[in-house]
C-alpha positions in Angstrom: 82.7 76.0 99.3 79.5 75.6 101.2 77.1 78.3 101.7 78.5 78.6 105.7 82.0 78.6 104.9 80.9 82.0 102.3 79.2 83.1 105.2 81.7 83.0 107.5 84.0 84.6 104.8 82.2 87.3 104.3 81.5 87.8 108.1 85.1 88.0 108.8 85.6 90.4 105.7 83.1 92.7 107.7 85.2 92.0 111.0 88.3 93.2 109.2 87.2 96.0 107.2 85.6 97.7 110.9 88.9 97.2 112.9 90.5 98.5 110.1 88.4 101.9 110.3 88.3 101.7 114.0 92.6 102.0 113.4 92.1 104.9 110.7 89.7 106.6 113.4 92.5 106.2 115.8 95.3 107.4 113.3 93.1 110.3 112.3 92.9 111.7 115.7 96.7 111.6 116.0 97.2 113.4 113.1 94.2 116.1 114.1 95.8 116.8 117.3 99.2 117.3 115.8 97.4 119.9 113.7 95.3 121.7 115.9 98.6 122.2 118.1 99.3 119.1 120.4 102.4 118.2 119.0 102.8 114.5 118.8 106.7 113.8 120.2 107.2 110.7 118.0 107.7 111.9 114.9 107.4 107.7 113.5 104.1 107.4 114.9 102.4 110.9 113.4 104.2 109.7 110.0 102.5 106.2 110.0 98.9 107.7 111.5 99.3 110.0 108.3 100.3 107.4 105.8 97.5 105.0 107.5 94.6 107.8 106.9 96.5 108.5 103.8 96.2 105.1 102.5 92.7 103.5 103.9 89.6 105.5 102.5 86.7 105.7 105.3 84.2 102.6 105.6 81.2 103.6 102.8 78.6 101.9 105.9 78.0 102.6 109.5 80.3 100.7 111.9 78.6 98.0 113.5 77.3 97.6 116.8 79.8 94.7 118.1 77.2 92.1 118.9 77.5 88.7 117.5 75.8 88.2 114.2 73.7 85.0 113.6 
C-alpha cells in the first residue's frame, strides 16, 4: 500500500466511526424519550435504538466538524 491509499483508509475509518455515533446519538434519543414518557409506538424500532446504544460504545474524540480534510 502507498502512503495515500493508508491515508485514505484511515480517513474513511474516521468517516465511518462519526456516522456511526451520529446513529447511536440518534438511537439514544429514541430510547430517552421512551423513558422520560413519550412512548415510542413501534415497539421494533425502540428495541433496535436500545440494542444499537447497547452495542456501540460512545466515540472516545470530539465529532468532527464535516469539512473536507486535506
Amino acid at each position: 500500500m502507498t502512503d495515500d491509499e493508508d491515508v485514505n483508509i484511515v480517513a474513511e475509518l474516521r468517516a465511518q466511526a462519526e456516522r456511526t455515533e451520529l446513529m447511536r446519538l440518534c438511537a439514544a434519543r429514541i430510547v430517552d424519550h421512551h423513558e422520560s414518557g413519550r412512548r415510542i409506538a413501534d415497539d421494533q424500532a425502540l428495541q433496535w435504538a436500545r440494542d444499537f446504544v447497547r452495542l456501540n460504545p460512545p466515540l472516545s474524540r470530539p465529532l468532527g466538524t464535516g469539512e473536507a480534510q486535506q
